[in-house]
CHARMM-style PDB file with segment names, atoms N, HN, CA, C and O in Angstrom:
ATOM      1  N   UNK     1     135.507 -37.922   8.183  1.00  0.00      PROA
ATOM      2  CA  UNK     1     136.425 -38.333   9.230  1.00  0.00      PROA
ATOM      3  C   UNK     1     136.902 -37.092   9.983  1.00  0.00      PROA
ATOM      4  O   UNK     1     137.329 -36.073   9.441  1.00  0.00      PROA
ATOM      5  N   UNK     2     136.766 -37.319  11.422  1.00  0.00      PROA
ATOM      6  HN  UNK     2     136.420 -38.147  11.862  1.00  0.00      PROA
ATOM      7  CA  UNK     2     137.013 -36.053  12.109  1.00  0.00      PROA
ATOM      8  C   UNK     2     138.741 -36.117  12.784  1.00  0.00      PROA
ATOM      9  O   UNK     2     138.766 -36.706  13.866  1.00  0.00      PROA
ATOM     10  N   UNK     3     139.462 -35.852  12.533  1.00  0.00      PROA
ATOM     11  HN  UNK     3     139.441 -35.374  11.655  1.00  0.00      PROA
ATOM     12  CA  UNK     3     140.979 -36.259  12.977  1.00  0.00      PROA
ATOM     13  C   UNK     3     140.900 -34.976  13.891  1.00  0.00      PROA
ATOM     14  O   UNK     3     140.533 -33.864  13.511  1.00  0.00      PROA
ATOM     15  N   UNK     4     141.398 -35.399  15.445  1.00  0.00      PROA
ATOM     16  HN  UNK     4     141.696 -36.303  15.753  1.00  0.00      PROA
ATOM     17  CA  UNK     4     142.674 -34.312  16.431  1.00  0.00      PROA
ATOM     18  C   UNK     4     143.497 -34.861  16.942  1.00  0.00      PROA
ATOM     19  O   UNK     4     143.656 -36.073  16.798  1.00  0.00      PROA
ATOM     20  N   UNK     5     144.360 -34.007  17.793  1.00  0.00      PROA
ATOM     21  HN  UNK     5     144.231 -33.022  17.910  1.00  0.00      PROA
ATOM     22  CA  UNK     5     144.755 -34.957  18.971  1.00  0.00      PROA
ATOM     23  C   UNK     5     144.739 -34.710  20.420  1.00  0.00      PROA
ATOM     24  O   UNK     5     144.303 -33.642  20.851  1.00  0.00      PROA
ATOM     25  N   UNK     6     145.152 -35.554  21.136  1.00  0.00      PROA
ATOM     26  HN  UNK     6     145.507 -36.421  20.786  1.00  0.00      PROA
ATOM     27  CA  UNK     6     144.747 -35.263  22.387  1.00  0.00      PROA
ATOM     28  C   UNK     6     146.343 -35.899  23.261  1.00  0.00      PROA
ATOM     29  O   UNK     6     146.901 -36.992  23.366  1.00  0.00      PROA
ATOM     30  N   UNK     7     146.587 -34.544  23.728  1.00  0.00      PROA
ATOM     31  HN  UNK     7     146.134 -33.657  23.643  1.00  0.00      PROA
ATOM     32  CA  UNK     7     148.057 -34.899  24.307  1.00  0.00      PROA
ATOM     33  C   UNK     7     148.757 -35.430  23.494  1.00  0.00      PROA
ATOM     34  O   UNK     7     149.325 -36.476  23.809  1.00  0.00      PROA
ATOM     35  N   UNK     8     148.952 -34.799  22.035  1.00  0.00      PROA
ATOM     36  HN  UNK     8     148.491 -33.949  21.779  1.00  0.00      PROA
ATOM     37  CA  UNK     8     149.932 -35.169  20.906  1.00  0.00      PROA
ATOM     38  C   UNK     8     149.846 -36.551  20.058  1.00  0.00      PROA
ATOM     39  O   UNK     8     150.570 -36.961  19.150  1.00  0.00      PROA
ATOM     40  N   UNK     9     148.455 -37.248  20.808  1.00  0.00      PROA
ATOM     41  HN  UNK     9     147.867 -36.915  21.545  1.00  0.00      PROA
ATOM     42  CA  UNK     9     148.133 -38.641  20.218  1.00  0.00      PROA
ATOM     43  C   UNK     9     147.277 -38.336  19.360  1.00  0.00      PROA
ATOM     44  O   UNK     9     146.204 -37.914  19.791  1.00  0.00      PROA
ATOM     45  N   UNK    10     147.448 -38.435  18.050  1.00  0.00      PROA
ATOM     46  HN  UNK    10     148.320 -38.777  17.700  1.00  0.00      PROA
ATOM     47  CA  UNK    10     146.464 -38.539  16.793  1.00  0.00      PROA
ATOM     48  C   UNK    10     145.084 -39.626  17.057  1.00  0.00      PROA
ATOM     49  O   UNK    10     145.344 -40.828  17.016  1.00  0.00      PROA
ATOM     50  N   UNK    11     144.209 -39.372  17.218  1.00  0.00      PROA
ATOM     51  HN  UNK    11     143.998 -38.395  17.251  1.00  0.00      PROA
ATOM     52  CA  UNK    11     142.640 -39.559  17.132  1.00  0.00      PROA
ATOM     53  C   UNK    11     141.965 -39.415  15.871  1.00  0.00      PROA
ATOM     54  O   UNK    11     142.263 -38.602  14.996  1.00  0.00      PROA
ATOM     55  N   UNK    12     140.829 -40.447  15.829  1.00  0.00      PROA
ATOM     56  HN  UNK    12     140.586 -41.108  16.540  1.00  0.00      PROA
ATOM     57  CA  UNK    12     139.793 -40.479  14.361  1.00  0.00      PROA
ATOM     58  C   UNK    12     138.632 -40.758  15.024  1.00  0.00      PROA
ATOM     59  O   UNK    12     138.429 -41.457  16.016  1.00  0.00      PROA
ATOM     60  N   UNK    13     137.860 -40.076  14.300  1.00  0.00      PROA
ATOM     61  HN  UNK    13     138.026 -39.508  13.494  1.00  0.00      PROA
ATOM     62  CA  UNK    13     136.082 -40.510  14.763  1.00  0.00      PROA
ATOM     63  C   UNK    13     135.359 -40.120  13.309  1.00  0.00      PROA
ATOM     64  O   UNK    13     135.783 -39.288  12.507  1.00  0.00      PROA
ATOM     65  N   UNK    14     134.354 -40.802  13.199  1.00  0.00      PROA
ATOM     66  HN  UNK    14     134.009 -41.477  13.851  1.00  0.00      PROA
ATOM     67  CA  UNK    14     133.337 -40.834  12.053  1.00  0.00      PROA
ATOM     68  C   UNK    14     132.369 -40.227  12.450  1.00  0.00      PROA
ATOM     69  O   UNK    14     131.729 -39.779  11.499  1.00  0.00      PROA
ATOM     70  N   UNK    15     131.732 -39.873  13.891  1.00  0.00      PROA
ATOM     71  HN  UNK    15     132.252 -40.237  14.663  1.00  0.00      PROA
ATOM     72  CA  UNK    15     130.688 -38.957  14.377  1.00  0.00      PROA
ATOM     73  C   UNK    15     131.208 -37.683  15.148  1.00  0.00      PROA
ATOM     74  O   UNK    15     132.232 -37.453  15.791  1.00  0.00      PROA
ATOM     75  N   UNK    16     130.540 -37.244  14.956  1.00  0.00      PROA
ATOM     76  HN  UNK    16     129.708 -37.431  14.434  1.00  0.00      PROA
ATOM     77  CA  UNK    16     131.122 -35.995  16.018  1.00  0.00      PROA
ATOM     78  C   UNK    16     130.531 -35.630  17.636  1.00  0.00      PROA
ATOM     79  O   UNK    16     129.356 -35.699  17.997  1.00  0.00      PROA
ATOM     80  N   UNK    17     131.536 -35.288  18.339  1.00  0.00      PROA
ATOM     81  HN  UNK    17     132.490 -35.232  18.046  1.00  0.00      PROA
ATOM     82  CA  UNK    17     131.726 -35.394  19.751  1.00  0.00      PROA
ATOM     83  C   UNK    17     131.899 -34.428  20.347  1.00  0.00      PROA
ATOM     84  O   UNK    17     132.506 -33.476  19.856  1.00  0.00      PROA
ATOM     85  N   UNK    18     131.446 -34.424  21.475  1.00  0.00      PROA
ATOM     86  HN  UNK    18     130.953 -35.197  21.874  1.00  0.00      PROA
ATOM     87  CA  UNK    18     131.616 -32.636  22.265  1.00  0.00      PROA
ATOM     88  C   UNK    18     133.309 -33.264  23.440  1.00  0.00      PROA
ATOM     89  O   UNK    18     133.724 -34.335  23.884  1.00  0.00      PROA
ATOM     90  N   UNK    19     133.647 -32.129  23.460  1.00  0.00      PROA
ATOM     91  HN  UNK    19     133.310 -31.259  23.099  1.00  0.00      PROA
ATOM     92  CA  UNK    19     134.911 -32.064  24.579  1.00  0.00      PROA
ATOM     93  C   UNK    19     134.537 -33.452  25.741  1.00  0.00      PROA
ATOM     94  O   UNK    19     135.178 -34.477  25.975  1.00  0.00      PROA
ATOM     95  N   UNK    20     133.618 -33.094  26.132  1.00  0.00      PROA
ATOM     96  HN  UNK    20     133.097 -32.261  25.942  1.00  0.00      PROA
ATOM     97  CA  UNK    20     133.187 -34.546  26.971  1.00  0.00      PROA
ATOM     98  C   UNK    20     132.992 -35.580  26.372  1.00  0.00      PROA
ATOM     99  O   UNK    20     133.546 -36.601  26.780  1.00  0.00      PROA
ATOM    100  N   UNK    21     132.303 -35.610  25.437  1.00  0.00      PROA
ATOM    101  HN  UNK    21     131.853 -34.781  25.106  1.00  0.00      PROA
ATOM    102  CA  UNK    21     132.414 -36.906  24.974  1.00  0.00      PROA
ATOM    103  C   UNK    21     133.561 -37.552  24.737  1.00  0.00      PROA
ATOM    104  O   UNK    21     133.636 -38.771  24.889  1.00  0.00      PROA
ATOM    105  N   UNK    22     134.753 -36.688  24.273  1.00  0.00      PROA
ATOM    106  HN  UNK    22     134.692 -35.697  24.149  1.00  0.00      PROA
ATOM    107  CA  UNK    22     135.947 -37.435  23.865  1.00  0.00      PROA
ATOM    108  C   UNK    22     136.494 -37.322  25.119  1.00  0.00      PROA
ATOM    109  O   UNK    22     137.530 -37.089  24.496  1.00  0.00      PROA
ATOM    110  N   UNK    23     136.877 -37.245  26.471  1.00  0.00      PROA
ATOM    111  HN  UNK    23     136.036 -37.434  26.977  1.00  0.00      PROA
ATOM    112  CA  UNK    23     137.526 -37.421  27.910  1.00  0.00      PROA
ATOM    113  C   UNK    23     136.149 -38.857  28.120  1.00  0.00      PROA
ATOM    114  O   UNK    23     136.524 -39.786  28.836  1.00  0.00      PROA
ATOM    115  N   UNK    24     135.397 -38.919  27.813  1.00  0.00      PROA
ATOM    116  HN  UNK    24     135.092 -38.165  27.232  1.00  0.00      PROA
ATOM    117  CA  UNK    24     134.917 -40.193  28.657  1.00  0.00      PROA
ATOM    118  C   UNK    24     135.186 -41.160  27.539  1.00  0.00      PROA
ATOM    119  O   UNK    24     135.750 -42.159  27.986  1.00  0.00      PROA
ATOM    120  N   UNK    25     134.922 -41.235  25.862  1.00  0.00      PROA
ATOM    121  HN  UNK    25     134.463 -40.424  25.499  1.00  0.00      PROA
ATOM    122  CA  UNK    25     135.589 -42.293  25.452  1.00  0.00      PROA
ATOM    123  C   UNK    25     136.631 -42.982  25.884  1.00  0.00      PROA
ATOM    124  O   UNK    25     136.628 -44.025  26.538  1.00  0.00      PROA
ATOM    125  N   UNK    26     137.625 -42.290  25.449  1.00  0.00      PROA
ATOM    126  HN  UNK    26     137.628 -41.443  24.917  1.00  0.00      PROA
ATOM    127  CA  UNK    26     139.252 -41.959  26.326  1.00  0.00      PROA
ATOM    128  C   UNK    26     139.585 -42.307  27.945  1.00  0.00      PROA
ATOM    129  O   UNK    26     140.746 -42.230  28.345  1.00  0.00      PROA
ATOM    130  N   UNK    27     138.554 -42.672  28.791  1.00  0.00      PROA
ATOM    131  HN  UNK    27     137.610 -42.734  28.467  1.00  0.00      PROA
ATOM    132  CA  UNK    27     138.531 -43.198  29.966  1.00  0.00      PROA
ATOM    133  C   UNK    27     139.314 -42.066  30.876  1.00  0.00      PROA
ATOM    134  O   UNK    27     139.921 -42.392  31.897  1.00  0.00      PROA
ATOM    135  N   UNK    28     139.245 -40.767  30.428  1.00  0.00      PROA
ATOM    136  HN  UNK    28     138.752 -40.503  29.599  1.00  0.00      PROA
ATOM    137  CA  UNK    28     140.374 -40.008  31.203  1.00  0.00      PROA
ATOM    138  C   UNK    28     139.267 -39.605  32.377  1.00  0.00      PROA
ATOM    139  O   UNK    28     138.072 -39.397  32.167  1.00  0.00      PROA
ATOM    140  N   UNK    29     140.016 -39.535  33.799  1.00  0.00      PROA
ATOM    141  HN  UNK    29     140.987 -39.703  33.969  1.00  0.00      PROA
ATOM    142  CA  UNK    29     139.357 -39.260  34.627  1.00  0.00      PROA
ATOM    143  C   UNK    29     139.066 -37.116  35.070  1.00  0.00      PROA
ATOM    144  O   UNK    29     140.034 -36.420  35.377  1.00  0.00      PROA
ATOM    145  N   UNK    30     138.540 -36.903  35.037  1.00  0.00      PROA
ATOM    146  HN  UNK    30     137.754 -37.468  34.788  1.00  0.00      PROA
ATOM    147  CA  UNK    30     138.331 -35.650  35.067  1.00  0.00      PROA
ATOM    148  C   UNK    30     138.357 -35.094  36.487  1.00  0.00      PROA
ATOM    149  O   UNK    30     139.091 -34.111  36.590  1.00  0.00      PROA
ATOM    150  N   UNK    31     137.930 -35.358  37.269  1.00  0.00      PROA
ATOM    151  HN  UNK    31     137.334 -36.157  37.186  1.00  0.00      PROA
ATOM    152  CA  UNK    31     138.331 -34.534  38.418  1.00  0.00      PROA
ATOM    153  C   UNK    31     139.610 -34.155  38.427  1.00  0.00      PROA
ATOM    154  O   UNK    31     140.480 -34.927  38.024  1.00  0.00      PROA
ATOM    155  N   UNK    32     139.885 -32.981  38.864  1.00  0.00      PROA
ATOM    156  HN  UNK    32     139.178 -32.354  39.192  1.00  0.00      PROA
ATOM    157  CA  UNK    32     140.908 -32.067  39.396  1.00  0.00      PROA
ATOM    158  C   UNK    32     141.686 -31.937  37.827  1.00  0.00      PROA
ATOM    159  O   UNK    32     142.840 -32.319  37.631  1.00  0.00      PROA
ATOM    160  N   UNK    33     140.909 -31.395  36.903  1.00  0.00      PROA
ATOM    161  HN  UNK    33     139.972 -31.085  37.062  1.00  0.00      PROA
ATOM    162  CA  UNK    33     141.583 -31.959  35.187  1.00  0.00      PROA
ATOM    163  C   UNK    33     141.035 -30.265  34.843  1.00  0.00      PROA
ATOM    164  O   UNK    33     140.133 -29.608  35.362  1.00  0.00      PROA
ATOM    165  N   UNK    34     142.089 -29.902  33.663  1.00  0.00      PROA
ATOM    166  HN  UNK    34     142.822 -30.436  33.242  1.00  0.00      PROA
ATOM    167  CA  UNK    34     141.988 -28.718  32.886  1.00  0.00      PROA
ATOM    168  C   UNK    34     142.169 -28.956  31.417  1.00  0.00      PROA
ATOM    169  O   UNK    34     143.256 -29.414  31.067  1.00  0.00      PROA
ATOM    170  N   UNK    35     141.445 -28.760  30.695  1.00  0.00      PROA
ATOM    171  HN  UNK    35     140.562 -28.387  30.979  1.00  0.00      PROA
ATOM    172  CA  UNK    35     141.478 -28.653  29.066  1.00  0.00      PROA
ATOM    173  C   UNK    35     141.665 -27.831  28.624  1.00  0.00      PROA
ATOM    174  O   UNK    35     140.871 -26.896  28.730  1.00  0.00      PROA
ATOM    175  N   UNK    36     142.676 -27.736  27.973  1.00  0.00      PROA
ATOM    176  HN  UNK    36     143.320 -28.496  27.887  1.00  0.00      PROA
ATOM    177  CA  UNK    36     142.794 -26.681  26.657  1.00  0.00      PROA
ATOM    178  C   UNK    36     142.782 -27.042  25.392  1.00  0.00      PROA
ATOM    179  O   UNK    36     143.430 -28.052  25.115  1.00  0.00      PROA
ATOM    180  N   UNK    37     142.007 -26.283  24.219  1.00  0.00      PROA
ATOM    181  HN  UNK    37     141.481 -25.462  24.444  1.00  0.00      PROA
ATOM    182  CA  UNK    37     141.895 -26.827  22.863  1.00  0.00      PROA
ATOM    183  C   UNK    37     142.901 -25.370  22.442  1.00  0.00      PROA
ATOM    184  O   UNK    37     142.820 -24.179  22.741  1.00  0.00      PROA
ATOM    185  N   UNK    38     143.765 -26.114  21.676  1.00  0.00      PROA
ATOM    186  HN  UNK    38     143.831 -27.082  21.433  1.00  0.00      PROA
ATOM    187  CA  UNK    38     144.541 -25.327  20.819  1.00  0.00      PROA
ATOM    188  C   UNK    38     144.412 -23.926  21.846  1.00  0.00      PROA
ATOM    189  O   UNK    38     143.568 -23.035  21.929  1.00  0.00      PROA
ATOM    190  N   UNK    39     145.656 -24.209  22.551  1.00  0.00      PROA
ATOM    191  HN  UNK    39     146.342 -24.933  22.484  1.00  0.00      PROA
ATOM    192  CA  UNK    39     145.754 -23.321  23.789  1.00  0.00      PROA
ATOM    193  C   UNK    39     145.286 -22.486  24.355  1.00  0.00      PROA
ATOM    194  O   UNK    39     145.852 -21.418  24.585  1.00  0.00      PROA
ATOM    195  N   UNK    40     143.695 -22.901  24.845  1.00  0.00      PROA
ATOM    196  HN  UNK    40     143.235 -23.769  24.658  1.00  0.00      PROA
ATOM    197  CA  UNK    40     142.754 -22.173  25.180  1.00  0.00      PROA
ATOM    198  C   UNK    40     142.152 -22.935  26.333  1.00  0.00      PROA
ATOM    199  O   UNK    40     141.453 -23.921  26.100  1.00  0.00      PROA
ATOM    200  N   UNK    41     142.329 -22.627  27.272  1.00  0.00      PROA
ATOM    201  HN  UNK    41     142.897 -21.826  27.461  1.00  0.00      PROA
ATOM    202  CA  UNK    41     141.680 -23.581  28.603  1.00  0.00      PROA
ATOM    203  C   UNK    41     140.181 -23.463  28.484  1.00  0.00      PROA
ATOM    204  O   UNK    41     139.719 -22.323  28.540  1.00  0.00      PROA
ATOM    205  N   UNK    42     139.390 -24.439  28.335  1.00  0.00      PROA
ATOM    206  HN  UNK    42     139.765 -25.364  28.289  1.00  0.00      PROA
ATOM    207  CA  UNK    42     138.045 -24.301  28.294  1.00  0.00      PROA
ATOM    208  C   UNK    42     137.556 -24.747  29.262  1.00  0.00      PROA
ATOM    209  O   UNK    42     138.106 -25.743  29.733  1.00  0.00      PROA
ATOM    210  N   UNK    43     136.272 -24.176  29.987  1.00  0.00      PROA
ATOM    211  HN  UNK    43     135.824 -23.367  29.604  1.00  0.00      PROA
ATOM    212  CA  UNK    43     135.686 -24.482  31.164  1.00  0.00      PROA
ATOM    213  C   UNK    43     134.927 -25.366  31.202  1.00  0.00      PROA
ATOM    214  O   UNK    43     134.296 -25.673  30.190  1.00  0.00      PROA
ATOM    215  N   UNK    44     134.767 -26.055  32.427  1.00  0.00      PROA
ATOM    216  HN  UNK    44     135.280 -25.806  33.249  1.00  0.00      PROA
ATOM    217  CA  UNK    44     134.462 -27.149  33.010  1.00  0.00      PROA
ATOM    218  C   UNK    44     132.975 -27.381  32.601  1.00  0.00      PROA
ATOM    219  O   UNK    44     132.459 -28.497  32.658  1.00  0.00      PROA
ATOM    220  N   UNK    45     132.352 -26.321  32.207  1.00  0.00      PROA
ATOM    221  HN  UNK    45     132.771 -25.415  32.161  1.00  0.00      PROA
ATOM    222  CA  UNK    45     130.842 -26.072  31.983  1.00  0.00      PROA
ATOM    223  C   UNK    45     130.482 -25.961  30.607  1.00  0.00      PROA
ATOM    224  O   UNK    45     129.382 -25.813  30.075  1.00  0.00      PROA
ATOM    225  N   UNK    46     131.746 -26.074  30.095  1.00  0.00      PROA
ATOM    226  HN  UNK    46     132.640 -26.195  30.528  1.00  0.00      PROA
ATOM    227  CA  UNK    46     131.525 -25.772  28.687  1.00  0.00      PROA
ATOM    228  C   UNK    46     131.747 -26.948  27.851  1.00  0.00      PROA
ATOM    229  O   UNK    46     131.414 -27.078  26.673  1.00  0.00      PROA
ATOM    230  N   UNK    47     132.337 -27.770  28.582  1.00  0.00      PROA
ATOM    231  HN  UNK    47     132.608 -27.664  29.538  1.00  0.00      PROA
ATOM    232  CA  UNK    47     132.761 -29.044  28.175  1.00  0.00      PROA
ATOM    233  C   UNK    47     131.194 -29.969  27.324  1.00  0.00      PROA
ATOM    234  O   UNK    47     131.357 -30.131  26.115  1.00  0.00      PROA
ATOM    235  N   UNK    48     130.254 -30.343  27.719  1.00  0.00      PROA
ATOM    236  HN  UNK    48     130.122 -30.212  28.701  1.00  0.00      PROA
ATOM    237  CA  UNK    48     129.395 -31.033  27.344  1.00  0.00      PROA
ATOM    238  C   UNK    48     128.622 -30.341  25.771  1.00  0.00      PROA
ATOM    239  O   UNK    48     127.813 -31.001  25.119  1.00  0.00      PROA
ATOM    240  N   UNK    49     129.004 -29.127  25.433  1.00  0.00      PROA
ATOM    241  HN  UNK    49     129.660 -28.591  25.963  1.00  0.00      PROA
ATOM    242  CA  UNK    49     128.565 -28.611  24.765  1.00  0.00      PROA
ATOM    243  C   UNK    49     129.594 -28.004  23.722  1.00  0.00      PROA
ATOM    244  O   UNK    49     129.314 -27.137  22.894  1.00  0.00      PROA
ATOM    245  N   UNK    50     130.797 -28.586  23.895  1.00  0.00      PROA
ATOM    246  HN  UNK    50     131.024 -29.290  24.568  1.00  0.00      PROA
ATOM    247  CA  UNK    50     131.933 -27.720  22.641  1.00  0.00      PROA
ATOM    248  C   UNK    50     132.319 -29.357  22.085  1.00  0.00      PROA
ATOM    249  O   UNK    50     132.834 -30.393  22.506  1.00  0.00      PROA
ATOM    250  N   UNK    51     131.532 -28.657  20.545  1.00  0.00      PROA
ATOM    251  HN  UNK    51     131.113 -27.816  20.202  1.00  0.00      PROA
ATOM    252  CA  UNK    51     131.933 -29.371  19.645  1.00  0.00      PROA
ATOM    253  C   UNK    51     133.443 -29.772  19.481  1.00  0.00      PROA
ATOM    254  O   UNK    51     134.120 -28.830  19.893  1.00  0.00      PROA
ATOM    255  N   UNK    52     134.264 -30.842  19.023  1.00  0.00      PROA
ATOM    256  HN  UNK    52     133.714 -31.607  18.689  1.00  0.00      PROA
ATOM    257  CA  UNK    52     135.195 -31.262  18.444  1.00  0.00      PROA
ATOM    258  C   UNK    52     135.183 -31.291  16.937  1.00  0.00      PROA
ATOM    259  O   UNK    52     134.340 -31.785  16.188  1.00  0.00      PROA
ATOM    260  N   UNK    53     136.617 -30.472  16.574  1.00  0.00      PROA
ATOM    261  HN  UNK    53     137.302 -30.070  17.182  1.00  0.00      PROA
ATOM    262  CA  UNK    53     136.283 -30.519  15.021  1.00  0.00      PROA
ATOM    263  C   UNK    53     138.051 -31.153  14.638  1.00  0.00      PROA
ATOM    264  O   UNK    53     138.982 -31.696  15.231  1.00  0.00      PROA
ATOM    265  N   UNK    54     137.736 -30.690  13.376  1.00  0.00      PROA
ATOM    266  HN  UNK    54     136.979 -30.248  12.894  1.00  0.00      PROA
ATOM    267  CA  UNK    54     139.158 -32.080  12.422  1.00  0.00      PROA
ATOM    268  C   UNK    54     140.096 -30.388  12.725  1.00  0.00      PROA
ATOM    269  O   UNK    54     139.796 -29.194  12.695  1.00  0.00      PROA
ATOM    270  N   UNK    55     141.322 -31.212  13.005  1.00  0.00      PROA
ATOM    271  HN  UNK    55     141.565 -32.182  13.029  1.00  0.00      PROA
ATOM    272  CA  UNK    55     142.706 -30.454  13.503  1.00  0.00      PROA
ATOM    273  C   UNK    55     142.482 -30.021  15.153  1.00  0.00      PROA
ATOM    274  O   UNK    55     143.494 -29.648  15.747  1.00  0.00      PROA
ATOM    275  N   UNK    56     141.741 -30.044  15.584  1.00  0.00      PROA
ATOM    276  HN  UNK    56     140.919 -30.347  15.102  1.00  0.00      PROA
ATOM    277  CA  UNK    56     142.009 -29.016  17.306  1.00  0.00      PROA
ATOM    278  C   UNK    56     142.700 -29.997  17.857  1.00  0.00      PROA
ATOM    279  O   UNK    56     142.629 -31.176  17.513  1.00  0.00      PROA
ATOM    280  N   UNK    57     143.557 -29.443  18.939  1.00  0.00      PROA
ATOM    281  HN  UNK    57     143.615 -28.485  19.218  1.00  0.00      PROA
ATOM    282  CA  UNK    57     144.709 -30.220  19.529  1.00  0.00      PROA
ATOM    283  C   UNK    57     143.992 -29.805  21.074  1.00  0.00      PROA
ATOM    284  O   UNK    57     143.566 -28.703  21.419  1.00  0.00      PROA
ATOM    285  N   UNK    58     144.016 -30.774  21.663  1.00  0.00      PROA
ATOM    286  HN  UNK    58     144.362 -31.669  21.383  1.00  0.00      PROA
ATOM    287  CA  UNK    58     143.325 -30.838  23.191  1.00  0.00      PROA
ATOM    288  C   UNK    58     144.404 -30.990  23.951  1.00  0.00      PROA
ATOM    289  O   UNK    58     145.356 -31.432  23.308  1.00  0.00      PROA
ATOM    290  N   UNK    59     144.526 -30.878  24.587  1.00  0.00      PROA
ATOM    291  HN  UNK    59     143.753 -30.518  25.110  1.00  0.00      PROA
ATOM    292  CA  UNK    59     145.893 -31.317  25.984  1.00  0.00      PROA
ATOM    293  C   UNK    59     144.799 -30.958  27.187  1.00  0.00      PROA
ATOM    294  O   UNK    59     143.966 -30.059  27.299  1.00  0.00      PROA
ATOM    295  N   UNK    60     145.216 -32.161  28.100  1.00  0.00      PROA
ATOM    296  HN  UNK    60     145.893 -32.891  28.009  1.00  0.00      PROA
ATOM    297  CA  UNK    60     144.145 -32.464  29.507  1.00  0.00      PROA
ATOM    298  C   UNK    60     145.797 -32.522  30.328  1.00  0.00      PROA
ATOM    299  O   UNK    60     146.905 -32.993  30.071  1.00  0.00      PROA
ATOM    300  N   UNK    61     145.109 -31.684  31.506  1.00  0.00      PROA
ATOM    301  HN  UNK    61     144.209 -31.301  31.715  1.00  0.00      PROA
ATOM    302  CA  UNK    61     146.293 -31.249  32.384  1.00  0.00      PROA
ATOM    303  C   UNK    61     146.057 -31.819  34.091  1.00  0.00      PROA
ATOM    304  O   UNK    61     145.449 -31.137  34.916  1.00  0.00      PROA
ATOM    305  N   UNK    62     146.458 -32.723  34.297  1.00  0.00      PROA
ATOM    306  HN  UNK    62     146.952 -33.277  33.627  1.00  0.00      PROA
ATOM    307  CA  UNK    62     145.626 -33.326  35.483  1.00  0.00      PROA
ATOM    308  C   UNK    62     146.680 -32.727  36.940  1.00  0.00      PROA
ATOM    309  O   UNK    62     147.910 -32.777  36.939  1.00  0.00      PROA
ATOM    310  N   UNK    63     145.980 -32.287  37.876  1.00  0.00      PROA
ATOM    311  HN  UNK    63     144.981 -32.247  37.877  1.00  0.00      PROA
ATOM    312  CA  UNK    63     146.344 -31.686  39.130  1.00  0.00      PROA
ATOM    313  C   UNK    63     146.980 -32.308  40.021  1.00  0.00      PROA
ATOM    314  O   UNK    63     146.224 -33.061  40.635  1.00  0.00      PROA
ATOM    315  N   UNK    64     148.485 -32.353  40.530  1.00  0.00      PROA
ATOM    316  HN  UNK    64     149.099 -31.741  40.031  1.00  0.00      PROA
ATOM    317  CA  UNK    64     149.364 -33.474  41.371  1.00  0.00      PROA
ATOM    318  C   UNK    64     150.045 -32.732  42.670  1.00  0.00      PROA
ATOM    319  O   UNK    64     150.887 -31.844  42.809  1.00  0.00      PROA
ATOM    320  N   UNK    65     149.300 -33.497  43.497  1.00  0.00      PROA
ATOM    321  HN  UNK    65     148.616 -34.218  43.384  1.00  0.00      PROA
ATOM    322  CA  UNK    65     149.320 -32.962  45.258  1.00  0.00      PROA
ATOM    323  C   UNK    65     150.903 -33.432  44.915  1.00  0.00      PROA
ATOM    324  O   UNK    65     151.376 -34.070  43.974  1.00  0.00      PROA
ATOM    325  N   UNK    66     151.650 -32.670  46.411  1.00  0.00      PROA
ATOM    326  HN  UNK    66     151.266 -32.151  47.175  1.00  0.00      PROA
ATOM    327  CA  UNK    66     153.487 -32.927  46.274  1.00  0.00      PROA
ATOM    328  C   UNK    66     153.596 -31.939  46.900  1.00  0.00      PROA
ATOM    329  O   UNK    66     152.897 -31.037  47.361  1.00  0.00      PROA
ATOM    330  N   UNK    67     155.086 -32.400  46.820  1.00  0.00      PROA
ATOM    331  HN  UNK    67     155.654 -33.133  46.445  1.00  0.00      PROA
ATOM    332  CA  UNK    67     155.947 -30.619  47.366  1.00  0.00      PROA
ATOM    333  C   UNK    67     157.025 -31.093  47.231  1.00  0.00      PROA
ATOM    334  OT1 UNK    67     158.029 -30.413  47.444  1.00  0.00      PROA
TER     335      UNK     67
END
Protein backbone atom coordinates (compact mmCIF):
# COMPACT_ATOMS: atom_id res chain seq x y z
CA UNK A 1 0.00 0.00 0.00
CA UNK A 2 1.42 3.23 -1.17
CA UNK A 3 -0.04 6.11 1.30
CA UNK A 4 0.65 10.31 0.58
CA UNK A 5 -1.02 13.21 0.50
CA UNK A 6 -1.98 15.65 -1.71
CA UNK A 7 -2.93 19.12 -0.36
CA UNK A 8 -3.03 17.59 3.22
CA UNK A 9 -5.67 14.90 1.96
CA UNK A 10 -4.44 11.41 2.87
CA UNK A 11 -4.41 9.11 -0.37
CA UNK A 12 -3.95 5.09 -0.88
CA UNK A 13 -3.04 3.22 -3.98
CA UNK A 14 -2.06 -0.50 -4.39
CA UNK A 15 -0.02 0.31 -7.73
CA UNK A 16 2.33 2.75 -8.17
CA UNK A 17 2.00 6.08 -10.02
CA UNK A 18 4.13 8.79 -11.45
CA UNK A 19 3.31 12.62 -10.35
CA UNK A 20 0.98 12.60 -13.42
CA UNK A 21 -0.64 9.89 -12.95
CA UNK A 22 -1.89 10.94 -9.59
CA UNK A 23 -3.11 14.88 -10.95
CA UNK A 24 -5.15 13.02 -13.68
CA UNK A 25 -6.68 10.34 -11.32
CA UNK A 26 -7.54 13.22 -9.04
CA UNK A 27 -9.23 15.12 -12.02
CA UNK A 28 -6.97 18.15 -11.10
CA UNK A 29 -6.66 20.36 -13.99
CA UNK A 30 -3.07 21.27 -14.72
CA UNK A 31 -2.67 24.13 -16.75
CA UNK A 32 -1.25 27.16 -15.17
CA UNK A 33 -0.51 24.44 -11.97
CA UNK A 34 2.88 24.02 -9.90
CA UNK A 35 3.83 20.89 -7.85
CA UNK A 36 5.80 20.50 -5.13
CA UNK A 37 6.65 17.09 -3.42
CA UNK A 38 7.74 17.59 0.04
CA UNK A 39 8.71 21.17 -0.73
CA UNK A 40 10.34 20.84 -3.81
CA UNK A 41 8.64 22.31 -6.94
CA UNK A 42 9.02 19.74 -9.60
CA UNK A 43 8.94 20.45 -13.25
CA UNK A 44 6.40 20.25 -15.60
CA UNK A 45 8.61 17.73 -17.62
CA UNK A 46 9.35 15.77 -14.98
CA UNK A 47 6.03 15.04 -14.00
CA UNK A 48 5.25 11.81 -16.24
CA UNK A 49 8.27 10.20 -15.01
CA UNK A 50 8.59 10.86 -11.00
CA UNK A 51 7.63 8.08 -9.25
CA UNK A 52 5.19 8.46 -6.15
CA UNK A 53 6.26 6.78 -3.08
CA UNK A 54 4.51 6.00 0.64
CA UNK A 55 4.85 9.40 2.82
CA UNK A 56 5.65 12.30 0.00
CA UNK A 57 3.34 15.14 0.54
CA UNK A 58 2.42 16.87 -2.90
CA UNK A 59 0.71 20.29 -2.75
CA UNK A 60 -0.58 21.53 -6.44
CA UNK A 61 -0.59 25.32 -6.51
CA UNK A 62 -2.97 26.57 -9.18
CA UNK A 63 -2.34 30.24 -10.80
CA UNK A 64 -5.29 33.08 -10.08
CA UNK A 65 -5.56 36.13 -12.53
CA UNK A 66 -6.87 39.32 -9.98
CA UNK A 67 -5.59 42.31 -8.58
Amino acid sequence: MIQFTVNNALKETTYELTLAGVLEELGIETRGCAVAVDDEIIPRAKWPNFTVKSNMSINVFQAIAGG
